[in-house]
N, C-alpha and C positions, 0 to 999 in steps of 0.2 A: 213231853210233847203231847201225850194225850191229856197234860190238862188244859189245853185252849180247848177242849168242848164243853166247858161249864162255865167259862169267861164267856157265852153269849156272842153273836153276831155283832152285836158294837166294841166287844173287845179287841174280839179279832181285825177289826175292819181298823182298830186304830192301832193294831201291832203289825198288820200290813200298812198301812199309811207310815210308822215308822220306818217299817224296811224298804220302802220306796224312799223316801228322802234319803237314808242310807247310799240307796241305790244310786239317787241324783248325786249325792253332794259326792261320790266316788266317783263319778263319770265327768263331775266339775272337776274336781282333784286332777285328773289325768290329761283332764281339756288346757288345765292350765300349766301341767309340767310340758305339754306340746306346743306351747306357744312357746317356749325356749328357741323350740327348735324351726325351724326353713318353713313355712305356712304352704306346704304342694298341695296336689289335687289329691294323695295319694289321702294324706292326714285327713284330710276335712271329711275322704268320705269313711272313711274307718269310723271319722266319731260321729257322723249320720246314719250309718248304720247301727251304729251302738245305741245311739238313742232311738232311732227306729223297734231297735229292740226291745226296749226299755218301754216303750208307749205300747208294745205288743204282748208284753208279758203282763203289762197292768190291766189291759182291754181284759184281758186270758181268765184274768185273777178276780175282775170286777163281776165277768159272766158266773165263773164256777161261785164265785157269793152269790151271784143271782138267783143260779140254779138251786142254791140252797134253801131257800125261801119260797122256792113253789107250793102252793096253797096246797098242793095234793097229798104230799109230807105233813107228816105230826111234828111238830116241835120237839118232843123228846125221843122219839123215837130216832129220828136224822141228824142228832147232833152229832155223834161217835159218826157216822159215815161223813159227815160233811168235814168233821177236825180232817179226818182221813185222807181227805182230798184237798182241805187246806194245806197241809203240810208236804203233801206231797209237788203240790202246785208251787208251793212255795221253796220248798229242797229245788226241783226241776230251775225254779226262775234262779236262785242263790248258785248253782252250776254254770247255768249260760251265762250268768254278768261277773262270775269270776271267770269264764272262758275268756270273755271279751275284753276284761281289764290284764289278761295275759299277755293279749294278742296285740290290747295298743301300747302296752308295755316294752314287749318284743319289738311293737313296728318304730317307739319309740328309740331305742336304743338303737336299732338300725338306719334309721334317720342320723342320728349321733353318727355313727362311722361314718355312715356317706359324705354327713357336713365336715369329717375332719379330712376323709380323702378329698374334697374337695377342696378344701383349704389348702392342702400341700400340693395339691394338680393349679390350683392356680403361682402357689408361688413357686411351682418350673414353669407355668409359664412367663411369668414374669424374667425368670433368669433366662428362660430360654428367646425373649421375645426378638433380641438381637438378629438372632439368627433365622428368625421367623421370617424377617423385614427384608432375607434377600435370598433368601433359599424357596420360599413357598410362592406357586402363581396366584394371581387373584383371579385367575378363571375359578380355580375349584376348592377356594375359601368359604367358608360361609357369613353369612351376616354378622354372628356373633365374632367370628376371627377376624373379618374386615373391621369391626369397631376396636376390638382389642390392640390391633397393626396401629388404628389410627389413634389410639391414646397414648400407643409407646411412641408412634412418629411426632405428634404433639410434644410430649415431655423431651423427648430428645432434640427437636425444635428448639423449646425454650430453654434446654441445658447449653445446645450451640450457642442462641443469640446471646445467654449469660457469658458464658465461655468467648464468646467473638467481641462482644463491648468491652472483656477486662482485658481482651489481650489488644483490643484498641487503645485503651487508658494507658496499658504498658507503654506500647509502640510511640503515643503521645509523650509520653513521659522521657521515656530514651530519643527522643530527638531532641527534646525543649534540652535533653542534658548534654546532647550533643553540640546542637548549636553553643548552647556557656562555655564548652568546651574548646569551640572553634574559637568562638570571641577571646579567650583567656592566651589561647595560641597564640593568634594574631598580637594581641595586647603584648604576650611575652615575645615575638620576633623584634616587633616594634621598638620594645625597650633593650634589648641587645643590641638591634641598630645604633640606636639612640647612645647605647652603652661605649659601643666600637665608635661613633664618632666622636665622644666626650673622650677617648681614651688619645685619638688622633689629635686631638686640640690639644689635649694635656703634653703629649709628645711634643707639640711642636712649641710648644709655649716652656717646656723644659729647654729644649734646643737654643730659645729665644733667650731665655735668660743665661744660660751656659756662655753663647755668646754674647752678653751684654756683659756677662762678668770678665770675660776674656777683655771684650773691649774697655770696660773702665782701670781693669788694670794698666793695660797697655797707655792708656792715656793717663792714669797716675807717674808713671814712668816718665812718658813725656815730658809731663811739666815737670817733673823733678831735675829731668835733663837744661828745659828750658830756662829754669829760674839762675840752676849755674852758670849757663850760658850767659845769661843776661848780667848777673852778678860780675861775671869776669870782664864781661864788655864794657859794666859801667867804672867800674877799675880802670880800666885800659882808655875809656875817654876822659877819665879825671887828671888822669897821668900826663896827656898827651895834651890835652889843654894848659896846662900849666909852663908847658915848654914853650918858647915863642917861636920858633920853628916848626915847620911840618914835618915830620920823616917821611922818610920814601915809602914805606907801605900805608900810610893814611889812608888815601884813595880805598886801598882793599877791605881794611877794616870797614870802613864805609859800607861798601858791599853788602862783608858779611851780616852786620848789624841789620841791614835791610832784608837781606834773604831770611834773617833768624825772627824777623817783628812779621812779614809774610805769613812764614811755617807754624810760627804762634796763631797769626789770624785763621789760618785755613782747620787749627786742629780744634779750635775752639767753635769755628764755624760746622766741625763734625762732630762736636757735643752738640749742638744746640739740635742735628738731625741726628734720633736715637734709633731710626729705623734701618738707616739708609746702612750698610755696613761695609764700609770703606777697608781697604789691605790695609795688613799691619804695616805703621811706620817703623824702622829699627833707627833708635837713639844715635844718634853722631855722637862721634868721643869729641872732647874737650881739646884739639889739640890745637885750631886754630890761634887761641890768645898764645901759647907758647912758640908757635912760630912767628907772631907777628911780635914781641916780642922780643926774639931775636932777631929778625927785619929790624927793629929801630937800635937794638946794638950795632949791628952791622954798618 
């Protein structure tokens, strides 16, 4: 330390000009680890004071060289007193701006916490905002809480109308599938109608044939009956032509002949109508030609 007084007043003057940029470029350092942090009123004047300092220690530092150099001083004789006061000017200044790079170090990290409790007091309020929105009066809110209210009643707004247009689109959707639902109903009553009276046609059109079947029997019959008939009759006029005499039952046979050419026409005139459903006829037995017959023995 005592040999900055043989290094000469330009030494010295550029071993303090080093320690000042030292001094800046640590005061820049610290300036810019605090722009991390929340820019308050509190920060900016710490580091205006700081540099305040810093312009006042160099003023300090510039006078005591001044004073070194008073014409009234011998040059060798005030060097050892001036180093003296260099150094000491300079120990003094190198105290205060590590005091100060302490202090905004300190004030720096206590910015830090407040920024983190403030980040966790905003996210209770966020959870808590719900309940803010019907618990608290807006008589004795403040500005800052009246905005806060009004960005969770916004969001909440826009969560509704989200929330109220899909359960629209739902609502929309469960009817449109209701009405297919009703038409598909109807479509299915409609065809079970439809069903039961194809089922009633079918009924009656079985009925219809059952008795058509009934009836072409019954008229198979008939004519089986009638061609005997007829067969015997044409026997019994062949016979009776041949004799030259009339017998006494001629007249009747007659009759019958006609009544049986009749009952042919009538049963053939209820084939030719297949709707109409006339009582059954029951067959006459054969026994006509054998009594008349015995009429012409007799």
């Amino acid at each position: 330390m005592w040999g900055w007084a043989g290094e000469g007043l330009e030494g010295q003057e550029r071993r303090m000009g080093g320690w000042r940029r030292e001094g800046y470029m640590d005061a820049w350092m610290d300036g810019k680890r605090m722009d991390g942090c929340k820019r308050r009123g509190k920060t900016w004047m710490f580091l205006s004071s700081s540099m305040v300092g810093l312009t006042l220690k160099r003023n300090t530092l510039s006078q005591a060289s001044g004073a070194g150099e008073s014409p009234g001083w011998p040059r060798g004789a005030s060097s050892s007193a001036l180093g003296w006061q260099e150094a000491s000017g300079y120990r003094l200044a190198l105290k205060r701006m590590a005091g100060d790079l302490l202090s905004l170090r300190q004030h720096v990290t206590s910015l830090e916490v407040e920024n983190g409790h403030l980040r966790r007091s905003l996210a209770t309020q966020e959870d808590l905002g719900h309940a803010l929105l019907t618990d608290v009066d807006l008589d004795v809110m403040t500005r800052e809480e009246l905005l806060d209210r009004l960005t969770t009643l916004k969001r909440k707004l826009v969560a509704s109308t989200a929330e109220m247009r899909r359960l629209k689109d739902r609502v929309q959707q469960l009817q449109n599938e209701l009405i297919r639902k009703n038409d598909r109903e109807k479509e299915l009553v409609l065809l079970q109608r439809a069903h039961q009276q194809q089922q009633a046609a079918l009924r009656r059109c079985q009925e219809k044939v059952a008795k058509t079947k009934g009836l072409e029997e019954t008229v198979r019959q008939q004519e089986k009956v009638i061609k005997v008939m007829e067969r015997v009759l044409q026997e019994q006029l062949t016979g009776t032509s041949l004799s030259t005499e009339k017998p006494s039952g001629e007249a009747l046979s007659e009759e019958v002949y006609t009544a049986l050419l009749a009952e042919n026409r009538r049963l053939r005139e209820e084939l030719a109508r297949p709707h109409h459903h006339p009582p059954p006829i029951s067959p006459r037995p054969p026994a006509l030609p054998v009594r008349l017959g015995r009429g012409e023995q007799g």
